[in-house]
N, CA and C atoms as an extended XYZ file, in Angstrom:
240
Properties=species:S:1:pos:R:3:atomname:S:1:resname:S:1:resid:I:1 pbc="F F F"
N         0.839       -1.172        0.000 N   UNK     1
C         0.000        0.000        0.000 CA  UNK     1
C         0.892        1.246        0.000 C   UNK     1
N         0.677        2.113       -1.027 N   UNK     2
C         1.232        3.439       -0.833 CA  UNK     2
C         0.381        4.746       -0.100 C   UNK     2
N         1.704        5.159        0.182 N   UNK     3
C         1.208        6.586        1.592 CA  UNK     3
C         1.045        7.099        0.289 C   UNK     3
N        -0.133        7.891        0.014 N   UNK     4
C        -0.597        9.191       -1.058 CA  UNK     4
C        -0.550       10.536       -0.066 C   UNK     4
N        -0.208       10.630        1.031 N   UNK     5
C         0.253       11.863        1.713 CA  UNK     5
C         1.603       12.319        0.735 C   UNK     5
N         2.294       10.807        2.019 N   UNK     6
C         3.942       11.416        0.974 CA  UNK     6
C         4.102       11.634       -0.418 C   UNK     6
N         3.738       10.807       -1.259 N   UNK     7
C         3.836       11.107       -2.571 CA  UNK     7
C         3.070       12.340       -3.267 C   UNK     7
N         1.555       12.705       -2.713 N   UNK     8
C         1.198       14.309       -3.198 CA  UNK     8
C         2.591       15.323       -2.656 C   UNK     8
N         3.088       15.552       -1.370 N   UNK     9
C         3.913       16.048       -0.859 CA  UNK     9
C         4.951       16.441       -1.706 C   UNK     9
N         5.497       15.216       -2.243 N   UNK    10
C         6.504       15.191       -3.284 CA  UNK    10
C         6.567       15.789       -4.373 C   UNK    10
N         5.016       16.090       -5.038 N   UNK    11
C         4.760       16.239       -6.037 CA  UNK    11
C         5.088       17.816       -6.036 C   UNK    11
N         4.017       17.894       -5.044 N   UNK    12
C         3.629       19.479       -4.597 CA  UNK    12
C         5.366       20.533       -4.767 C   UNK    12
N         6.415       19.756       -4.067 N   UNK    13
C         7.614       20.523       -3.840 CA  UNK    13
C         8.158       20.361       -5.329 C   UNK    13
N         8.022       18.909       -5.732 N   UNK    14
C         8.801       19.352       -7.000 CA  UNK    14
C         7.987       20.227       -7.929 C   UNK    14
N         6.970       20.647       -8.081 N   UNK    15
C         6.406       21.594       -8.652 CA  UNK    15
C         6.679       22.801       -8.411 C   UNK    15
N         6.995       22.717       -6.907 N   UNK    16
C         6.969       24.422       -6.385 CA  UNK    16
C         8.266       24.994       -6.436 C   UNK    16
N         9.240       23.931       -6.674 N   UNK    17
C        10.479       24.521       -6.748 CA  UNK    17
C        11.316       24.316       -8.086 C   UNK    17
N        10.643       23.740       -9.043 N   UNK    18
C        10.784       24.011      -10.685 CA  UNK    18
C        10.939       25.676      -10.742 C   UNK    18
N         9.880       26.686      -10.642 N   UNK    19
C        10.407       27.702      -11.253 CA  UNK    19
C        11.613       28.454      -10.556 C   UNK    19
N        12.085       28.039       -9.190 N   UNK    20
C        13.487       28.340       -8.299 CA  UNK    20
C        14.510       28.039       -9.415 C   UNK    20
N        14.643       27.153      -10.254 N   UNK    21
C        15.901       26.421      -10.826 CA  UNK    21
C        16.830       27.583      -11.044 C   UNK    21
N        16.108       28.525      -11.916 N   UNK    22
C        17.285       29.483      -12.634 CA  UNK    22
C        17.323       30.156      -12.251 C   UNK    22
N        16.825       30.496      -11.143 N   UNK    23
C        16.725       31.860      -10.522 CA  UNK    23
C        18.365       32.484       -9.186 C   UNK    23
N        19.306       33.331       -9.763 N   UNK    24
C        19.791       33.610       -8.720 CA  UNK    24
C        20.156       34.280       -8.027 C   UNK    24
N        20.384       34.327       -6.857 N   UNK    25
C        20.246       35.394       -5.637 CA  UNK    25
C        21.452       36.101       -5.340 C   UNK    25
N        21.062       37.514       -5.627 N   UNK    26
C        22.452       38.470       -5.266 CA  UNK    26
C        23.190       38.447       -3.578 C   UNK    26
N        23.809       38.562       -3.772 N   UNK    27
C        24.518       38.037       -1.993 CA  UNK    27
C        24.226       39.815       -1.950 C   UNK    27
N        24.587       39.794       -0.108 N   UNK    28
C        23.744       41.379       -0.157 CA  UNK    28
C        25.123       42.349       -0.162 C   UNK    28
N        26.162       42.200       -0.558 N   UNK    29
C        27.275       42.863       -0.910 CA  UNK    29
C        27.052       43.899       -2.216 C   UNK    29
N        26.646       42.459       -3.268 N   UNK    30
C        26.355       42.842       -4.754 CA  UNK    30
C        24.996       43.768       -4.621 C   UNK    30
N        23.771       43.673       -3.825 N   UNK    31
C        23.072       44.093       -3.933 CA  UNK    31
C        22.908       45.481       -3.250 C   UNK    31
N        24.047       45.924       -2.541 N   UNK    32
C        24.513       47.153       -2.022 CA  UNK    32
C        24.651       48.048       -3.419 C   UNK    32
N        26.219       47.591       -3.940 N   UNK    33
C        26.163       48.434       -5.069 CA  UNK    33
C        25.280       48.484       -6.158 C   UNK    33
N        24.486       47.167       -6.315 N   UNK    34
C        23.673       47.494       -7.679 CA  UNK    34
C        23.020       48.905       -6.973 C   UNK    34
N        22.329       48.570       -6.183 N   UNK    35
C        21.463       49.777       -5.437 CA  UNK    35
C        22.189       51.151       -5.119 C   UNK    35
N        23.422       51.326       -5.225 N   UNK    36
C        24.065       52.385       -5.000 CA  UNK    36
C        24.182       52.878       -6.713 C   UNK    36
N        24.287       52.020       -7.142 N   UNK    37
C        25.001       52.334       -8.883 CA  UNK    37
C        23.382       52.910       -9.567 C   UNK    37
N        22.214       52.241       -8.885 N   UNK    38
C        21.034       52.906       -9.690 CA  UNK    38
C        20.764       53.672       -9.005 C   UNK    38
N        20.689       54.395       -7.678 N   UNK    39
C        20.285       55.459       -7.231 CA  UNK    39
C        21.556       56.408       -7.739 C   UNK    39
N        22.588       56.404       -8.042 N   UNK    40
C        23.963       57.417       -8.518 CA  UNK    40
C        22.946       57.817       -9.523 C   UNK    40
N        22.877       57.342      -10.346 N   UNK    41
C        22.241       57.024      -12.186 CA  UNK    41
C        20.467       58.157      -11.999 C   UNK    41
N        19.865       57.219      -11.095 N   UNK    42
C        18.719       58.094      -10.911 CA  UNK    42
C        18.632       59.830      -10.403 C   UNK    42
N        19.800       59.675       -9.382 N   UNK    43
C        20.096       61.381       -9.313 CA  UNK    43
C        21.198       62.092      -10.074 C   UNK    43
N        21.633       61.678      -11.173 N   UNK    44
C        22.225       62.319      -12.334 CA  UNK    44
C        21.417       62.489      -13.130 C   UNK    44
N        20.570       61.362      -13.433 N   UNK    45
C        19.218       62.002      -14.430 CA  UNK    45
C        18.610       63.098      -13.748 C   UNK    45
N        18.198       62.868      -12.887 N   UNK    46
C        17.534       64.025      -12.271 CA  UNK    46
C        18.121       65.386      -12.238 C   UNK    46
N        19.331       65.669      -11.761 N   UNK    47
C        19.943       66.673      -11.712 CA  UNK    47
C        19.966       67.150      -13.447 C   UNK    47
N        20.167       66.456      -14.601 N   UNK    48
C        20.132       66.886      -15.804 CA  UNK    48
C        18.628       67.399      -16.089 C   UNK    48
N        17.754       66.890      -15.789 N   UNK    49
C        16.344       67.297      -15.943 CA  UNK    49
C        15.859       68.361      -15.098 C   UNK    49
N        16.646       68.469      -14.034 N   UNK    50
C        16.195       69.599      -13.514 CA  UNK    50
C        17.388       70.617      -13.622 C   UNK    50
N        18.235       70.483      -14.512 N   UNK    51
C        19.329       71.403      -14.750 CA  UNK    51
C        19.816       72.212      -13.480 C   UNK    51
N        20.360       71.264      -12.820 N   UNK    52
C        21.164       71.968      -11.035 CA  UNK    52
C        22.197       72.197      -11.966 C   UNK    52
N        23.171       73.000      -10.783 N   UNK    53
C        24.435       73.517      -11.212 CA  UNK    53
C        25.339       71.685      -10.422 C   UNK    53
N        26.714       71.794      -10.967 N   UNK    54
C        27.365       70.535      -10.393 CA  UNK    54
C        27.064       70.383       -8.591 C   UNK    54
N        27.212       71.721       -8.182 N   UNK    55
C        27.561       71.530       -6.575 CA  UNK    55
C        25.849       71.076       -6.160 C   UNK    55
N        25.245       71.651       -6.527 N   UNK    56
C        23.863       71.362       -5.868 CA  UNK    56
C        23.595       69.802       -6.416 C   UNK    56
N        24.216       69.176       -7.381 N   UNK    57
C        23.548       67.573       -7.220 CA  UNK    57
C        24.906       66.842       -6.615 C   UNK    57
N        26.013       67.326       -6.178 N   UNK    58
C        26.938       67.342       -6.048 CA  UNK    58
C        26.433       66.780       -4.160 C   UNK    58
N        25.987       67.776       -3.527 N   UNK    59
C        25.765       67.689       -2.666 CA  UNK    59
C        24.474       66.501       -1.995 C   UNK    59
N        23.532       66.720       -2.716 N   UNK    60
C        22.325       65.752       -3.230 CA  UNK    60
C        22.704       64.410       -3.822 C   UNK    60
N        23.879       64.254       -4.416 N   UNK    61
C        24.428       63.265       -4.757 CA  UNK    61
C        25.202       62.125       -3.728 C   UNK    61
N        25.847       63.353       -2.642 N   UNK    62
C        26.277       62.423       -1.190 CA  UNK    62
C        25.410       62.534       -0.387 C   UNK    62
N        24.764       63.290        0.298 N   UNK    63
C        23.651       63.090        1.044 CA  UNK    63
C        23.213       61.357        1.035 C   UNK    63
N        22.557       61.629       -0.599 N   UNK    64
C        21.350       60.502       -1.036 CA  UNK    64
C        22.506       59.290       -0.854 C   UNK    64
N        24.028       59.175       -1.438 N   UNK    65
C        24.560       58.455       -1.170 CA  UNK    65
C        25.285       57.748       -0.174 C   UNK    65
N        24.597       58.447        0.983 N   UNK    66
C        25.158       58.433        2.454 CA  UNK    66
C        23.756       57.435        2.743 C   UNK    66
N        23.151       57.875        2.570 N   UNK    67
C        21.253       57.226        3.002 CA  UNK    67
C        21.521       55.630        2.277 C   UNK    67
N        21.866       55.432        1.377 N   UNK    68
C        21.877       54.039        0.263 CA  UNK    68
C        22.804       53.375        0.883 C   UNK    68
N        23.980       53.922        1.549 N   UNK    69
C        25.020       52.868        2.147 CA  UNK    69
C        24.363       52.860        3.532 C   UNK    69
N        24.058       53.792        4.120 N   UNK    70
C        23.241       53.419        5.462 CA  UNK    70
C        22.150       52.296        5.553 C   UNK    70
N        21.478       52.562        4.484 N   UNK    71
C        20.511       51.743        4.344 CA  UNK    71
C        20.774       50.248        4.125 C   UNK    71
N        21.843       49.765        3.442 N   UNK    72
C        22.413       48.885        2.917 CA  UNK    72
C        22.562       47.914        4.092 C   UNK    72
N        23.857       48.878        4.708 N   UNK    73
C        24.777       48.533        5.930 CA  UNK    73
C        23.386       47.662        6.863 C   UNK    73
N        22.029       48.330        7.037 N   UNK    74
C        21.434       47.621        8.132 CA  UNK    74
C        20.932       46.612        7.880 C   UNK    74
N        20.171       46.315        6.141 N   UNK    75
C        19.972       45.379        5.769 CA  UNK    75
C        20.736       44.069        5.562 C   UNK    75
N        21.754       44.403        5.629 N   UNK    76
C        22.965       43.382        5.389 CA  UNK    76
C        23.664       42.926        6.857 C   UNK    76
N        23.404       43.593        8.158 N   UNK    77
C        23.322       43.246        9.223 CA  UNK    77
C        22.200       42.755        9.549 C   UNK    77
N        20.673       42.855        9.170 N   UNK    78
C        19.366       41.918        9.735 CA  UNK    78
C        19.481       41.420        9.253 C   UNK    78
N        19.745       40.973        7.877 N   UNK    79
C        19.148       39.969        6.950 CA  UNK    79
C        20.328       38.600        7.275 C   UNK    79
N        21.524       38.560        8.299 N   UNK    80
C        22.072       37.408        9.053 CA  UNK    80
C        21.870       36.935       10.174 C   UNK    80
């Protein structure tokens, strides 16, 4: 006699973890700078669209880039 618990069980995971296969996960180092490299990018566009002078996105540029490594830094301390 077969257990049909275990074997739906089986089924269920290998289904649920088929679309995991290719999928892969930035360690949170890499995912510091991606996130630093698109917020740089997002406030250079910005500063061009809103035509600042250098010092004013200059300044807006570390600020915001002070906040992205802060932000980083804590996530990468909870998330162990």
């Amino acid at each position: 006699m077969v257990n049909t618990a275990n074997a739906e069980g089986r089924v269920y995971r290998a289904e649920r973890s088929r679309g995991k296969k290719n999928r892969r996960k930035f360690s949170s180092i890499m995912a510091m700078v991606l996130g630093a490299i698109v917020t740089i990018e997002i406030m250079i566009m910005g500063a061009m669209v809103l035509k600042l002078d250098f010092h004013s996105a200059d300044r807006i540029a570390l600020a915001l880039g002070f906040m992205v490594l802060y932000s980083g830094v804590v996530i990468a301390l909870a998330d162990k």
